[in-house]
C-alpha positions as CSV (number, residue, x, y, z in Angstrom):
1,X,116.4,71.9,91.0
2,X,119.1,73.9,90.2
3,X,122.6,71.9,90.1
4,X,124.2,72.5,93.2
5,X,128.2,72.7,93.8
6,X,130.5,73.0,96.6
7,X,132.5,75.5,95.1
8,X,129.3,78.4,95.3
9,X,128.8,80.4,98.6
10,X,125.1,80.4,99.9
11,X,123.3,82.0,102.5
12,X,119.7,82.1,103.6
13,X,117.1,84.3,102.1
14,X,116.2,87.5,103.7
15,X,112.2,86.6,103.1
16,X,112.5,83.8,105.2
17,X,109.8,83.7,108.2
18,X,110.0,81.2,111.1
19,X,107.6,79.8,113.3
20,X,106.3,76.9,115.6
21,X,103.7,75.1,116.1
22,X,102.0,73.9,119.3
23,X,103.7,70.6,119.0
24,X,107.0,72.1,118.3
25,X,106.9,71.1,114.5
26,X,109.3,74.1,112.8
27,X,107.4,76.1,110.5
28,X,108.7,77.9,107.6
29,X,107.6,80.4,105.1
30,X,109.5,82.5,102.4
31,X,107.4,85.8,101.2
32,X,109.5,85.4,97.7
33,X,109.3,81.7,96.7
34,X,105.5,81.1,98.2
35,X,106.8,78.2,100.1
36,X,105.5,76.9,103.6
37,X,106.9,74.2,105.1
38,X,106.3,72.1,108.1
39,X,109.6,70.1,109.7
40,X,109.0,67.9,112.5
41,X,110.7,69.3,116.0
42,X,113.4,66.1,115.7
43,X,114.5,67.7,112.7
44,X,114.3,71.0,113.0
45,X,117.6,71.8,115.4
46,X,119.9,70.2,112.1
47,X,117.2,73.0,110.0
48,X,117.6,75.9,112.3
49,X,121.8,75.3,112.3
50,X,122.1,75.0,108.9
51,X,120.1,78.9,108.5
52,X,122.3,80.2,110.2
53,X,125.7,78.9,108.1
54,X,124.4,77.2,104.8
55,X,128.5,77.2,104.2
56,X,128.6,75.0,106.6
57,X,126.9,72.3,105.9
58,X,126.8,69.4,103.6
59,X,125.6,70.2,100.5
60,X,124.4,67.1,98.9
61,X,122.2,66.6,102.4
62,X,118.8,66.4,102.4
63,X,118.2,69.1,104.2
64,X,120.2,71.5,102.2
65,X,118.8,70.4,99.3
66,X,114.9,70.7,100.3
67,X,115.2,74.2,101.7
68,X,117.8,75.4,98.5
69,X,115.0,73.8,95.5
70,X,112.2,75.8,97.9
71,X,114.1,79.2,98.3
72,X,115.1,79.1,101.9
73,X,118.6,78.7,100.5
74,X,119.8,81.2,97.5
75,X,123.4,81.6,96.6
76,X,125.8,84.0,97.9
77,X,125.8,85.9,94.2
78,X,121.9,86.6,94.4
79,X,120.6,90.0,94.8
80,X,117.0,90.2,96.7
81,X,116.8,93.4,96.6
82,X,116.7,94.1,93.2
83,X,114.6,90.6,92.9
84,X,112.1,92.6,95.3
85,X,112.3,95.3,93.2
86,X,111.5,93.8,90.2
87,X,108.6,92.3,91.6
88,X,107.4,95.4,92.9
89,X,107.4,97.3,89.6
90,X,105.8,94.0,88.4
91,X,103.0,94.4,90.8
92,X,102.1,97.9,90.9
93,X,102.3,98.4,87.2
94,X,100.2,94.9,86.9
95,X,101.1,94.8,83.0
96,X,98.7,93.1,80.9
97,X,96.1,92.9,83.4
98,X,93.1,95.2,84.0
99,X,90.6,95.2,87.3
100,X,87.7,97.4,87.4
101,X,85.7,97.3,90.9
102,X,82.1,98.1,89.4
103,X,79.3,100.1,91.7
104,X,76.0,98.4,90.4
105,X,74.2,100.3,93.2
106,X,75.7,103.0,96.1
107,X,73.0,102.2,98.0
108,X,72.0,99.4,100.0
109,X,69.7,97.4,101.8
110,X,71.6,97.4,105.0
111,X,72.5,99.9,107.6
112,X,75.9,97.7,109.3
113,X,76.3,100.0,112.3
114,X,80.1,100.7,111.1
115,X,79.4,101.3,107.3
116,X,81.4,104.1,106.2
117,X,79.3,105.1,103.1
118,X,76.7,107.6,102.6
119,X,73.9,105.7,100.2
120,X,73.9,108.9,99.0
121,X,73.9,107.8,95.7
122,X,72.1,104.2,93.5
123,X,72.1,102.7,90.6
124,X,74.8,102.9,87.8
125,X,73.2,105.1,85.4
126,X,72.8,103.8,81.7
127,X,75.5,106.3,80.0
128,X,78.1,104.9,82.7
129,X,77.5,101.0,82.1
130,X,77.6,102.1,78.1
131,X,80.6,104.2,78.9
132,X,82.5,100.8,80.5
133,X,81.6,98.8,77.8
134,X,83.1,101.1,75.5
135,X,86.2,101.5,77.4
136,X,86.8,97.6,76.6
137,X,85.9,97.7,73.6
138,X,88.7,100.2,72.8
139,X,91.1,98.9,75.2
140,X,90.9,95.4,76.1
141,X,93.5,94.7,73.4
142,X,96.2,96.1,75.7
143,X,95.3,93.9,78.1
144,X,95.8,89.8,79.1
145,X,93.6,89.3,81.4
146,X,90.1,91.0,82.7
147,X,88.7,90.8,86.5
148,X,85.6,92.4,87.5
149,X,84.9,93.0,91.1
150,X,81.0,93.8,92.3
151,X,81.2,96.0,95.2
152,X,78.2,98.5,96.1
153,X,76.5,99.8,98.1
154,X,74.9,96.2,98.1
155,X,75.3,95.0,94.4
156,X,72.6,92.3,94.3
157,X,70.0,95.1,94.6
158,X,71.3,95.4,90.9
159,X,71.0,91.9,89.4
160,X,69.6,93.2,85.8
161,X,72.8,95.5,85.7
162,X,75.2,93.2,87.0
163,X,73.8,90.7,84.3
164,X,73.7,92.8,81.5
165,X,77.4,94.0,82.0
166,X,78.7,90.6,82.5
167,X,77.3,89.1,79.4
168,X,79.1,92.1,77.5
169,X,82.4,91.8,79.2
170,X,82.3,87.7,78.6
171,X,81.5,88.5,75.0
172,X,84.5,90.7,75.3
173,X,87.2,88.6,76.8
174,X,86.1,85.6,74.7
175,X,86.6,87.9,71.4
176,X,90.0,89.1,72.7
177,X,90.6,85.5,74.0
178,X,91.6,86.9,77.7
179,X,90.9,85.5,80.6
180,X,87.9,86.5,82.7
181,X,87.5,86.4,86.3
182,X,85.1,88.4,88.6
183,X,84.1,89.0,92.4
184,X,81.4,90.3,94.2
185,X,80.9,91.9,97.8
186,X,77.9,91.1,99.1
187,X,76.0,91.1,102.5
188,X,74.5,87.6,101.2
189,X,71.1,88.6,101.8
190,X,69.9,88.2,98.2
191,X,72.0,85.4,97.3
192,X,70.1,82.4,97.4
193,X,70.5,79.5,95.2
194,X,69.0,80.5,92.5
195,X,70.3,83.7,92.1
196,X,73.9,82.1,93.0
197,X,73.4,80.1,90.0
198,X,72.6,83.2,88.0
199,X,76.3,84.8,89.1
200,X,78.1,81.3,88.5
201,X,76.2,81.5,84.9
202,X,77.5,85.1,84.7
203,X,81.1,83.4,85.8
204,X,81.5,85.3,89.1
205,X,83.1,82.9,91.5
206,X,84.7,84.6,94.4
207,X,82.1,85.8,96.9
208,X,82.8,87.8,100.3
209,X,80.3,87.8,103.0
210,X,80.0,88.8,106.6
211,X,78.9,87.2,109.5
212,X,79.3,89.5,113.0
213,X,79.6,85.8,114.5
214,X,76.5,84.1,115.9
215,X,72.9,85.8,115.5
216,X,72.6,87.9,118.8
217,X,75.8,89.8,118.2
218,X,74.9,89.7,114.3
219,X,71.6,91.2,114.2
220,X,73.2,94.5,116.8
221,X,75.8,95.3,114.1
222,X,74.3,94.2,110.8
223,X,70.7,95.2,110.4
224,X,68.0,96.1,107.2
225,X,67.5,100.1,106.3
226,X,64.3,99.3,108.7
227,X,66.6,98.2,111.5
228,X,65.2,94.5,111.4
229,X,67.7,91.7,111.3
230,X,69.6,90.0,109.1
231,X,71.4,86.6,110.3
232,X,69.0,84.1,109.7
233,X,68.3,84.5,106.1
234,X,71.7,84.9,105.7
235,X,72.5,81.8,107.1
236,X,69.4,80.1,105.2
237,X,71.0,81.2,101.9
238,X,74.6,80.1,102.5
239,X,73.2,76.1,103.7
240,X,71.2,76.5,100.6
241,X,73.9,77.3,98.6
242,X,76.2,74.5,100.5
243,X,73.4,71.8,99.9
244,X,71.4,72.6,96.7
245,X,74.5,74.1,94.0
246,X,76.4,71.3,92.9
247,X,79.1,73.8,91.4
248,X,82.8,73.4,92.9
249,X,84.1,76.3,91.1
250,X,83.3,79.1,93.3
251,X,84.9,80.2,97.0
252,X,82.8,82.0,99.1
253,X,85.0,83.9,102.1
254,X,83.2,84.0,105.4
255,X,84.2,87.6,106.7
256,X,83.8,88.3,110.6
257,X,84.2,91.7,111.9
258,X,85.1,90.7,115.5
259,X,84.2,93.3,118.2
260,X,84.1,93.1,122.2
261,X,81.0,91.5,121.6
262,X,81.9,88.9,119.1
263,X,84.6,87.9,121.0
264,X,82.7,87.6,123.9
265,X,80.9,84.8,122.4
266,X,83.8,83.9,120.4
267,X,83.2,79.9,121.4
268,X,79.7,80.0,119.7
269,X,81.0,81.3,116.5
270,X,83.7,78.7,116.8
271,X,81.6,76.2,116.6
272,X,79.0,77.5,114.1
273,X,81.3,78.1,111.4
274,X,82.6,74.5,112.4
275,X,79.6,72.7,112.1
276,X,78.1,74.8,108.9
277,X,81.2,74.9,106.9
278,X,84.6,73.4,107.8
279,X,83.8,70.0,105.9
280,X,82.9,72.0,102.5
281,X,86.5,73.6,100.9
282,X,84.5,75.9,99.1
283,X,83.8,78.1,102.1
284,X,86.8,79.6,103.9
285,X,86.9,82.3,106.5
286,X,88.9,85.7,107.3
287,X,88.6,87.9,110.6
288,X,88.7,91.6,111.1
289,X,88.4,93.7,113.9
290,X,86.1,95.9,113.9
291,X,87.3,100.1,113.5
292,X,86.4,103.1,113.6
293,X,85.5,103.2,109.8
294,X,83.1,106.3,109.3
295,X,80.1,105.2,110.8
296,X,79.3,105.4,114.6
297,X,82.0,106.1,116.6
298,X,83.3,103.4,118.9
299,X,85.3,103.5,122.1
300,X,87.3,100.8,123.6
301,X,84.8,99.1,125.7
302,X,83.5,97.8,122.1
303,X,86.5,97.4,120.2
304,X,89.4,95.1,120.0
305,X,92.8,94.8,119.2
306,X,95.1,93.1,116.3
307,X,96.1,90.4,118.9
308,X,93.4,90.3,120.6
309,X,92.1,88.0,117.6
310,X,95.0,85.6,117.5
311,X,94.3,82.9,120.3
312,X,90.4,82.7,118.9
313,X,92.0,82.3,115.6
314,X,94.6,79.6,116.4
315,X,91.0,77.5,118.1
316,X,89.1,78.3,115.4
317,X,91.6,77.1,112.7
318,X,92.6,73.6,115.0
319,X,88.4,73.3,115.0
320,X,88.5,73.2,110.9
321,X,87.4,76.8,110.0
322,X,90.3,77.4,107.0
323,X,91.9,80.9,106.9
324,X,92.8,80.5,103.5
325,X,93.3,84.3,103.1
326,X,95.5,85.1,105.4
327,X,98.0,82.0,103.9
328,X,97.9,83.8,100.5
329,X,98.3,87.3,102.5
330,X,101.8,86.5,103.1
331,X,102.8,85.3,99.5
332,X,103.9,87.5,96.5
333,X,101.9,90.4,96.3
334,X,99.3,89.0,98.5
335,X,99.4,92.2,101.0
336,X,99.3,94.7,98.2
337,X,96.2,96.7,98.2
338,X,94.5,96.8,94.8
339,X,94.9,101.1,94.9
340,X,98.3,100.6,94.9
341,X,97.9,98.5,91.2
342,X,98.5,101.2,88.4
343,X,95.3,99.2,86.2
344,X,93.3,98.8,89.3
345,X,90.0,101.2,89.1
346,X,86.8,101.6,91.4
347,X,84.0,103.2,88.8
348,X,80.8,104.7,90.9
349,X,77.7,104.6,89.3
350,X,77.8,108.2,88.4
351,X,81.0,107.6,86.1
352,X,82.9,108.9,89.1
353,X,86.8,106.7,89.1
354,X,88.5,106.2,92.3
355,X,90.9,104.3,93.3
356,X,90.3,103.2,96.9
357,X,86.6,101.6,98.1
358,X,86.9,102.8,101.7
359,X,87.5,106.7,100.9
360,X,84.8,107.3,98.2
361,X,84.5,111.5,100.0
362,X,88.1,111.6,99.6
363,X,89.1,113.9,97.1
364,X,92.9,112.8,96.9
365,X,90.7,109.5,95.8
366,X,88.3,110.8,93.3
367,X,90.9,110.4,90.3
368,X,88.7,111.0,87.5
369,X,85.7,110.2,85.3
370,X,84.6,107.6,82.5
371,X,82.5,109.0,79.8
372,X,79.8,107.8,77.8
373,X,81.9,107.0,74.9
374,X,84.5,105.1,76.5
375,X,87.2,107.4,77.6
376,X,89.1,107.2,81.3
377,X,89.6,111.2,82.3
378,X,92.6,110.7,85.0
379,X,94.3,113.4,86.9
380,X,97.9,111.9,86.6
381,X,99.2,114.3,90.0
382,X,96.1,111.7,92.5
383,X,96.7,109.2,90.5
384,X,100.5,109.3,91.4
385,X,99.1,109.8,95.0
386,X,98.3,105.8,95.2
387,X,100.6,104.3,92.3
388,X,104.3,105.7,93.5
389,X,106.4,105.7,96.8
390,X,105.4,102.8,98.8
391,X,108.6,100.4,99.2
392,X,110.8,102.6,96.7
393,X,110.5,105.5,99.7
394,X,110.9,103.5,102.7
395,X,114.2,101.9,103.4
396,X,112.5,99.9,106.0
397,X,109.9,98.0,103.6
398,X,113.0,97.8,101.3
399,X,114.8,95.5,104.5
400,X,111.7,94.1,105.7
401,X,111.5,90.2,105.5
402,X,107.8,90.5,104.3
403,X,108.8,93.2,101.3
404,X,107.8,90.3,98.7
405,X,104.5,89.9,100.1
406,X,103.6,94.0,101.0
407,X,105.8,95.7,99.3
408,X,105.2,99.4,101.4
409,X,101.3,99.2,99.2
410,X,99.2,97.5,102.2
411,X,97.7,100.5,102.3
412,X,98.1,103.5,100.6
413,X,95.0,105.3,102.2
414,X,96.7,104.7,105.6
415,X,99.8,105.9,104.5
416,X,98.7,109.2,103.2
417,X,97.3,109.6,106.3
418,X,99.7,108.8,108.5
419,X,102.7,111.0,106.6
420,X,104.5,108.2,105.3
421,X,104.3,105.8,108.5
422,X,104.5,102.3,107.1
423,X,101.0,100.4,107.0
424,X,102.2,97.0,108.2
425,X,99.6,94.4,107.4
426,X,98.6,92.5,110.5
427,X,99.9,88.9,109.0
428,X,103.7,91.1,109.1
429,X,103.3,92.3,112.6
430,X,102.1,89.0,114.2
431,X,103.8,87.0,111.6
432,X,104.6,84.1,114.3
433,X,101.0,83.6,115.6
434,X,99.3,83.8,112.1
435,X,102.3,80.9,110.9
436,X,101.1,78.6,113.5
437,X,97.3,79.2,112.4
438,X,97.7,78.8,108.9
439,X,99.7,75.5,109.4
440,X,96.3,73.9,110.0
441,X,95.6,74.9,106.6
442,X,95.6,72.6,103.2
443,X,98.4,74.6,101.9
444,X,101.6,73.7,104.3
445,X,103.7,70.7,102.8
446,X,105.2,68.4,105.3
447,X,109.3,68.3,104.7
448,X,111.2,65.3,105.9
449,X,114.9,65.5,106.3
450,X,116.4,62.1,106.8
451,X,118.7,61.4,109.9
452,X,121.9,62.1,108.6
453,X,124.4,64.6,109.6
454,X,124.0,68.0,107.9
455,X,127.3,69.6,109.2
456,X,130.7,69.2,107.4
């Protein structure tokens, strides 16, 4: 801890966000110093006083003391705008790491009801996966760290490509001695033990897979190119997984994409992903709601709101389901959108390099293309398009108590669209609900002040 002296002025941090919980316990969360506290409700008057006038208070309490060492507290003399800006340019130019998103396949052997891609297109062709190799081979010098991402289409249609690649890039990383890291995407139909084992072999450990809740609202959303459905094996593969593979080194993120008709039987998938998962920390969950996204068109009688989400959310977290995501959503660039990163790429299986995975008919996204002997062709002016502005053009991200976490690059996509409207992320505009949700989580530290006087 810094050394602390009466003779310094002090104030609280702008990032600061504040929150309570059902039993009145004060909850506490700066976007800068990735700290969440928990302060019992005895305590947290003497807390909540000494906010508002740090000057005024003891410094050599307790209380001063825990919140100054965990950034709740900075000194008069600190700047936080410039420490935001900093950490913006850090973020967006993401020096010395590189992340390719990798199209194994563009097709897939679902038709989700909401899917806003065309299948117009399949496997990576052979030129392309040279082409990517090449590119690291050339590159990956520049670089400190390497994360793959498999993203499709449905990627495990594609397991000979997917393995193939990954044994390359390993090679790669371990010659450069980089870290490696990858991802995959995946509607989990494919993904049974064995071929889990496979991935963990071919050191992808982060896994994201939907669930539309409980089978009969599942199977109306989710279904096979033949229209049959999908939940059951889905589910088979994921107990599989929980039961057979002794590995603790992956996470696998149970996405729901909540509709009228998920939330109707919101107390069924409460308890399902209770019972199936909430006593295995390698399974965590994270909730959607459901848009109008490219495919069918949706009214209001099946959609839902933001908030509509919230009070399911809070039950579902108290039951044990672990909304891990959304906790590391409102830490240092964990609402940035990886198109905002400057060495951030999506590469389609026809060489084709975007920069966003929900726009692929975009042309402001289509940035440029890989060729066979390893060179990125970029058009600087749409590149530009999803790497500049954010924050550094709107003076209200640059006040915002959640610019640490956001930074204006939530979503570029939205807005371009939107003509410069700011794309708050959810976690931002119901910061106070999703607090008290993620204080079920692992991740909030319990803070005890002692019982003497704060004030002067």
């Amino acid at each position: 801890m810094d050394f602390i002296t009466e003779e310094r002025g002090y104030k609280a941090s702008r990032f600061n966000m504040r929150s309570r919980d059902k039993h009145g316990d004060l909850l506490l969360l700066n976007t800068y110093s990735n700290k969440f506290i928990r302060l019992d409700e005895e305590d947290s008057p003497a807390v909540e006083s000494l906010l508002r006038d740090p000057n005024g208070a003891l410094h050599d309490h307790p209380a001063f003391q825990e919140l100054y060492k965990r950034g709740f507290i900075v000194e008069e003399s600190v700047d936080e705008f410039k420490r935001a800006a900093d950490l913006h340019h850090r973020t967006i130019e993401s020096e010395g790491h590189l992340s390719l998103i990798l199209l194994p396949n563009e097709d897939c052997n679902f038709r989700c009801k909401y899917c806003y891609e065309s299948f117009a297109k399949n496997f990576m062709k052979d030129w392309v996966q040279d082409g990517v190799i090449r590119f690291l081979e050339n590159n990956l010098h520049k670089y400190k760290s390497l994360h793959i991402a498999w993203f499709g289409g449905e990627p495990l249609t594609a397991m000979p490509i997917i393995e193939r690649l990954s044994e390359q890039f390993i090679k790669l990383a371990k010659q450069h001695r980089i870290p490696y890291m990858s991802s995959m995407t995946t509607n989990g139909y494919n993904l049974t033990p064995n071929v889990m084992r496979k991935l963990l072999k071919a050191k992808v450990s982060y896994f994201q897979i939907t669930l539309d809740g409980v089978g009969k609202t599942h199977d109306t959303t989710r279904v096979r190119m033949d229209g049959a459905s999908t939940f059951d094996r889905i589910v088979r593969n994921l107990r599989n997984i929980r039961d057979e593979v002794a590995s603790r080194s992956f996470r696998i993120l149970v996405r729901g994409n909540i509709n009228r008709a998920v939330l109707n039987n919101i107390d069924e998938y409460i308890d399902f992903l209770t019972e199936e998962f909430s006593a295995d920390p390698r399974f965590v969950t994270y909730w959607q709601p459901v848009g109008n996204w490219g495919g069918e068109e949706f009214d209001d009688t099946v959609l839902c709101k933001d908030r509509d989400i919230l009070e399911p959310m809070q039950r579902a977290a108290e039951s044990g389901a672990d909304f891990l995501l959304s906790n590391e959503m409102m830490y240092q660039g964990g609402s940035v959108c990886y198109a905002a990163k400057r060495n951030s790429f999506v590469i389609g299986s026809d060489g084709i390099l975007y920069k966003c995975t929900v726009a692929f008919d975009d042309e402001r996204n289509q940035i440029g293309m890989i060729s066979e002997d390893g060179r990125m062709i970029i058009d600087e002016e749409r590149l530009n398009l999803w790497v500049t502005g954010h924050e550094a053009a709107d003076s209200g991200c640059q006040k915002c108590f959640f610019r640490p976490a956001c930074q204006g690059a939530a979503c570029p996509l939205a807005r371009m669209m939107r003509e410069g409207e700011s794309p708050c992320p959810p976690v931002k505009t119901h910061f106070k609900q999703y607090l008290q949700i993620i204080s079920n989580s692992r991740l909030v530290e319990k803070v005890t002040i002692g019982k003497a006087e704060v004030a002067r």
